[in-house]
N, C-alpha and C positions, 0 to 999 in steps of 0.2 A: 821048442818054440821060444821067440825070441822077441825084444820089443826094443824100439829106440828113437826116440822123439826129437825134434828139432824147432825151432821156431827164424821165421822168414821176415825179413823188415820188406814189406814192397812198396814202393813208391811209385805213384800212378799220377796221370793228367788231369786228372778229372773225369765226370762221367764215361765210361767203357766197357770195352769187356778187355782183362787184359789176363792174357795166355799164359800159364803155369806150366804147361805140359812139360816141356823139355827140362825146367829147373827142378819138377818133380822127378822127373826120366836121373836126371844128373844126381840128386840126395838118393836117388835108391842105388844108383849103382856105386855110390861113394859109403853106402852101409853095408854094401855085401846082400843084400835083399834079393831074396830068390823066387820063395810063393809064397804068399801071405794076402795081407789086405793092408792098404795104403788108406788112411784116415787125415783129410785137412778140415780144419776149422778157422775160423774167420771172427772174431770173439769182436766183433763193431754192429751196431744195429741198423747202418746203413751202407752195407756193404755185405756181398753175398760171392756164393762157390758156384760156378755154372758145370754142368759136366756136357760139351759140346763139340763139333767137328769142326776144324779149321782148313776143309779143300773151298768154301765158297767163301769169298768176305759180303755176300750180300745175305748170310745168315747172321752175322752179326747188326748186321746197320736193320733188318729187319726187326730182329728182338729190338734192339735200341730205339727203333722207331716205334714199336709196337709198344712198351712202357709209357714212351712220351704221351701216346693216344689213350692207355688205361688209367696214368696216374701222372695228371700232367703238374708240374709245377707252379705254386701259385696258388694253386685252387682256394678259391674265396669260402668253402664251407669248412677248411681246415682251421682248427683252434688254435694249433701249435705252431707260432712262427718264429720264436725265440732265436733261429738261430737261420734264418734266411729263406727264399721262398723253396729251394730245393730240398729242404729238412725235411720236413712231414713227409713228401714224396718220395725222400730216400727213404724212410723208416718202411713206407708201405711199399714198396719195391721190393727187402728186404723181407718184409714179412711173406709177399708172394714167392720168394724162392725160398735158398737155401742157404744154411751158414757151415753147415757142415756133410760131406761128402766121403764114403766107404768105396774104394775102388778096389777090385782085385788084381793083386802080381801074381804073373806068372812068367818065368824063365826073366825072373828080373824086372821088367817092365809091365807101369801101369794099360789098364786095357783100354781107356779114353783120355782126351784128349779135358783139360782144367783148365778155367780161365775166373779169374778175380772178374767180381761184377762189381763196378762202382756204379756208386748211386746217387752220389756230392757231385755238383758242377767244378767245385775247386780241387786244384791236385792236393793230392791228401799222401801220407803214408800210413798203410796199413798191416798189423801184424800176419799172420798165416802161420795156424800148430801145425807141427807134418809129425806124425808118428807109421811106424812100420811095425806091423805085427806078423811074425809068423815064421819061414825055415831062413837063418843066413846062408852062404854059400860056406864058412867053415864048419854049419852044423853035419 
């Protein structure tokens, strides 16, 4: 068993979902990664890990539009506005998903598709942990 960690600078638009899959597919076959479990974390409080299919783009603009309606921006009953009216909204966006995500490899390749969820209106850059655990290919 085997382990070996990486860390991603991602640069994003602003609010999205923006797609990991393939740069995750590309670190694992750049470790030699055979079967294990793929581990990303997102270490930002407004900004989260989706684990999602990318055959419709109107599952994206859906989720997207579905936040807007759950936790809109602005909202006048928020305390915290320090840092603009999308803050608080990203934090609670953030707190309804996930910051961290355990996928399993097999024959090398993750088994879903990863996309960075922003949750800031401004393009922002965000780190992302990527570690691999488990058999390499010279094990």
């Amino acid at each position: 068993m085997r382990h070996c960690s990486h860390e991603w600078q991602v640069n994003n638009g602003g609010r999205g979902l923006y797609e990991l899959t393939q740069k995750l597919q590309d670190w694992l076959r750049e470790v030699d990664a055979r079967v294990g479990w793929a581990n990303l974390f997102v270490p930002h409080t407004s900004a989260s890990l989706l684990l999602q299919e990318n055959a419709d783009p109107d599952v994206r603009a859906d989720i997207l539009d579905y936040f807007a309606r759950l936790v809109p921006d602005g909202d006048h009953g928020f305390r915290h506005r320090n840092e603009g009216p999308d803050d608080m909204s990203a934090h609670l966006r953030s707190v309804l998903t996930q910051n961290s995500l355990i996928i399993p490899v097999r024959e090398g390749r993750a088994a879903l598709g990863v996309f960075l969820f922003e949750h800031r209106v401004r393009p922002v850059s965000r780190r992302v942990l990527v570690s691999f655990q488990g058999v390499m290919e010279e094990d």
